[in-house]
ZATIZA-587740 format. One record per residue (C-alpha): residue in one letter; x, y negated, z. Coordinates in steps of 0.02 Angstrom, whole numbers. Each point is the difference from the previous one (the first is absolute). Example, Ala and Ser with C-alpha at 12.3 -4.5 7.8 and 13.67 -1.06 7.14 Angstrom:
2
<site kolfi="A" X="615" Y="225" Z="390"/>
<site kolfi="S" X="69" Y="-172" Z="-33"/>
***
This chain:
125
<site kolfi="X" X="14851" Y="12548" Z="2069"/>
<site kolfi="X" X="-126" Y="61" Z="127"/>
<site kolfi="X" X="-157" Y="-143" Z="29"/>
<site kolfi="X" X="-47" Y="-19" Z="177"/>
<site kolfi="X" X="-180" Y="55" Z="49"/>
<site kolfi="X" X="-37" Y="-154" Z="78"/>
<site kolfi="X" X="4" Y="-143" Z="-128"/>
<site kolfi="X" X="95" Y="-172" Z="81"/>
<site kolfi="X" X="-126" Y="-140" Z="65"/>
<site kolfi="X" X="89" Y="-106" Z="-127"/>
<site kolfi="X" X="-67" Y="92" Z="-167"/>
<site kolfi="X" X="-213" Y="-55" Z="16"/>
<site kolfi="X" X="-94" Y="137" Z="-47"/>
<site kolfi="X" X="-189" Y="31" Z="-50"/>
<site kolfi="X" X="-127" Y="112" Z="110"/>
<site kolfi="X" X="-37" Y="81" Z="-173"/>
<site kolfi="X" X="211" Y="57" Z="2"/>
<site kolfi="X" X="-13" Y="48" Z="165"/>
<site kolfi="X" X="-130" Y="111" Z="-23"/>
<site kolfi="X" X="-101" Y="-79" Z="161"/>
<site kolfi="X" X="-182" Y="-26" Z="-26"/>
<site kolfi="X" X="-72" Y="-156" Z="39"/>
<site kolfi="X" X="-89" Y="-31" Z="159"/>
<site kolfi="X" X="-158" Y="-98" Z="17"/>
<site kolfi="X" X="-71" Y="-103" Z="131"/>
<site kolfi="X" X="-151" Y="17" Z="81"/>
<site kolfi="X" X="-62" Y="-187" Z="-81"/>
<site kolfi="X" X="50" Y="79" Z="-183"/>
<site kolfi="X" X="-86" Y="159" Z="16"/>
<site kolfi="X" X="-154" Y="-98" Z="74"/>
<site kolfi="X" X="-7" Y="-121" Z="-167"/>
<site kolfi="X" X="13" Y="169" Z="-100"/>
<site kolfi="X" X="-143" Y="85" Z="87"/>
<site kolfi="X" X="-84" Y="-161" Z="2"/>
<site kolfi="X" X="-21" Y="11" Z="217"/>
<site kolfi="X" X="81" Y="-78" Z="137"/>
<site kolfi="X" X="150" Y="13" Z="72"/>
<site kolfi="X" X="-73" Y="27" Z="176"/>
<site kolfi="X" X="-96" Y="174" Z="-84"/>
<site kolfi="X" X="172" Y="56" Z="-56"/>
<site kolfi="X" X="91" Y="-25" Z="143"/>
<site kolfi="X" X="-151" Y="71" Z="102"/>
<site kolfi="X" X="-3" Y="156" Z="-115"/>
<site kolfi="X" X="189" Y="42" Z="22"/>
<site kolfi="X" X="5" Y="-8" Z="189"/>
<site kolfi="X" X="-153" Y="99" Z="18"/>
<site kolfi="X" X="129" Y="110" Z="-123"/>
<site kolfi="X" X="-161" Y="25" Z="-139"/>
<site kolfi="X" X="102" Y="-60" Z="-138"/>
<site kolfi="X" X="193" Y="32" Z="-53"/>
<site kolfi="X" X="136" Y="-115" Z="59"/>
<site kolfi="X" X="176" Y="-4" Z="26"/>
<site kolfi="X" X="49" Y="-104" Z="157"/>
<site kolfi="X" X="153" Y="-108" Z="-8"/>
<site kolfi="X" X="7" Y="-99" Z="175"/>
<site kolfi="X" X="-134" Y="-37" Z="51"/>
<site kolfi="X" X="-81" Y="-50" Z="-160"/>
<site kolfi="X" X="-117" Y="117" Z="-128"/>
<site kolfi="X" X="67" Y="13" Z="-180"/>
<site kolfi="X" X="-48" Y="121" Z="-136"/>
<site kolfi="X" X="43" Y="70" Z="-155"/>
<site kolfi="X" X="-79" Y="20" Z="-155"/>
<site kolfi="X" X="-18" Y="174" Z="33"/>
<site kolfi="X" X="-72" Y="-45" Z="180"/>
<site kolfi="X" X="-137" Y="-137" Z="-118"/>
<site kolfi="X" X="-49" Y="128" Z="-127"/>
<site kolfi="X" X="-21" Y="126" Z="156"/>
<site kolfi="X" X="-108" Y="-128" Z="87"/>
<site kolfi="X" X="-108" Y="-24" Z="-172"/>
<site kolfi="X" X="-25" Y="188" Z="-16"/>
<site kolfi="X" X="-61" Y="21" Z="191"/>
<site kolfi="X" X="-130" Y="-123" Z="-15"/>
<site kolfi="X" X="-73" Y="40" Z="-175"/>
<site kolfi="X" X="-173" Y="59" Z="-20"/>
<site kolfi="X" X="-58" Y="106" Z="-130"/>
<site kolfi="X" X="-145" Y="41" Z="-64"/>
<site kolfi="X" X="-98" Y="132" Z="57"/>
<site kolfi="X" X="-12" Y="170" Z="-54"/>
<site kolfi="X" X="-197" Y="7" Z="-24"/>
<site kolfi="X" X="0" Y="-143" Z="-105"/>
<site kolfi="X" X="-151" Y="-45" Z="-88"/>
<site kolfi="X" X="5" Y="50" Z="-200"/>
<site kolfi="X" X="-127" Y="-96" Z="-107"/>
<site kolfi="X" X="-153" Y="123" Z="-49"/>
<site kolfi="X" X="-6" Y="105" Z="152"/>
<site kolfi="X" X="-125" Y="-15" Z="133"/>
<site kolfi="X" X="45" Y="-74" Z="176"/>
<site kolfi="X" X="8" Y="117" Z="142"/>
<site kolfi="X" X="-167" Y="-35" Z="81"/>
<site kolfi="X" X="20" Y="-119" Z="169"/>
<site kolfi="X" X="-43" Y="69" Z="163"/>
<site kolfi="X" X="-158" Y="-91" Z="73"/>
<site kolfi="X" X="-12" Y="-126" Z="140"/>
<site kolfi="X" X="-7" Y="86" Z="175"/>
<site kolfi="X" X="-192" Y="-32" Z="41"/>
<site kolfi="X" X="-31" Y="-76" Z="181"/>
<site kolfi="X" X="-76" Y="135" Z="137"/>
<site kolfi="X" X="-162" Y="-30" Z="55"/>
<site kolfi="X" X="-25" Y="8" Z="195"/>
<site kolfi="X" X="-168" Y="125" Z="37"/>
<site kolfi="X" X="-127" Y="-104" Z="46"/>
<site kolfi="X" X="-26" Y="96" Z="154"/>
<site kolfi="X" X="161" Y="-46" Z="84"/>
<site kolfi="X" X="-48" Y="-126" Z="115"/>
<site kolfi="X" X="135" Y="-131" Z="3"/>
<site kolfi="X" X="37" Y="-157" Z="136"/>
<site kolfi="X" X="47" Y="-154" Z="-62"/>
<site kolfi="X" X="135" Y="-76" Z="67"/>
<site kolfi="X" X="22" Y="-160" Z="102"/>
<site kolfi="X" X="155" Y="-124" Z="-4"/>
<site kolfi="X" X="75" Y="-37" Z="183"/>
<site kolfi="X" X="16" Y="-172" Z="29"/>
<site kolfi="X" X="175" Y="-59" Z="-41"/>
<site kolfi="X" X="120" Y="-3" Z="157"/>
<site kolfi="X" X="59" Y="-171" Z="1"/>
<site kolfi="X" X="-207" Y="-60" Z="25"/>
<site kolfi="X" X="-3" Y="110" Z="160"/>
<site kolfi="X" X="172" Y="-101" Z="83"/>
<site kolfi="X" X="-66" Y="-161" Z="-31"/>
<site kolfi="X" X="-142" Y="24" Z="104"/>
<site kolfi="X" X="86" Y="-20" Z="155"/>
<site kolfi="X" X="46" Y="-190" Z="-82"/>
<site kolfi="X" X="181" Y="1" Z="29"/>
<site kolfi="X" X="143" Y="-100" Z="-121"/>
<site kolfi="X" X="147" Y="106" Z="-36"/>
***
């Protein structure tokens, strides 16, 4: 006898026997990656992270978590420093510039601040 392709709501079965993968929310990722919530949410509708949308609500999948993981890991860089070999010497402080000393210069002066010159006419506002 032929089974149907649909199983009956009556027989329960597993996500595992279904084949579906399981889909996260946004508060379980967040515990995973040890952030918020809000950052996950934020990062999925700026679309900078992986997401499946069901609704209205963000879910992922473990695929879409190990994704996120790999975007945001940093590695180490390719110079890295091996013990015994000398550092790359450090560029030098920019040195200030020196004005000539035959440049004359004005000094400046300060204006007196605006709200001094309305109350001399002694008004209240």
């Amino acid at each position: 006898m032929r089974q149907p392709a649909i199983t009956p709501a009556s027989e329960p079965t597993s996500r595992a026997e279904a084949g579906l993968p399981r889909l996260n929310a946004p508060e379980e990722v967040a515990a995973v990656l040890g952030c918020s919530a809000w950052w996950v949410k934020d990062r999925a509708r700026r679309r900078l992270i992986p997401f499946t949308r069901v609704g209205r609500a963000y879910r992922f999948s473990d695929e879409h978590l190990a994704e996120i993981i790999r975007m945001h890991e940093e590695r180490p860089a390719v110079n890295a420093r091996r013990p015994g070999v000398a550092a790359a010497p450090t560029r030098k402080p920019p040195t200030r510039h020196q004005p000539d000393a035959a440049v004359p210069t004005a000094r400046l002066q300060a204006r007196p601040p605006r709200r001094m010159a309305k109350s001399q006419y002694g008004t209240a506002a």
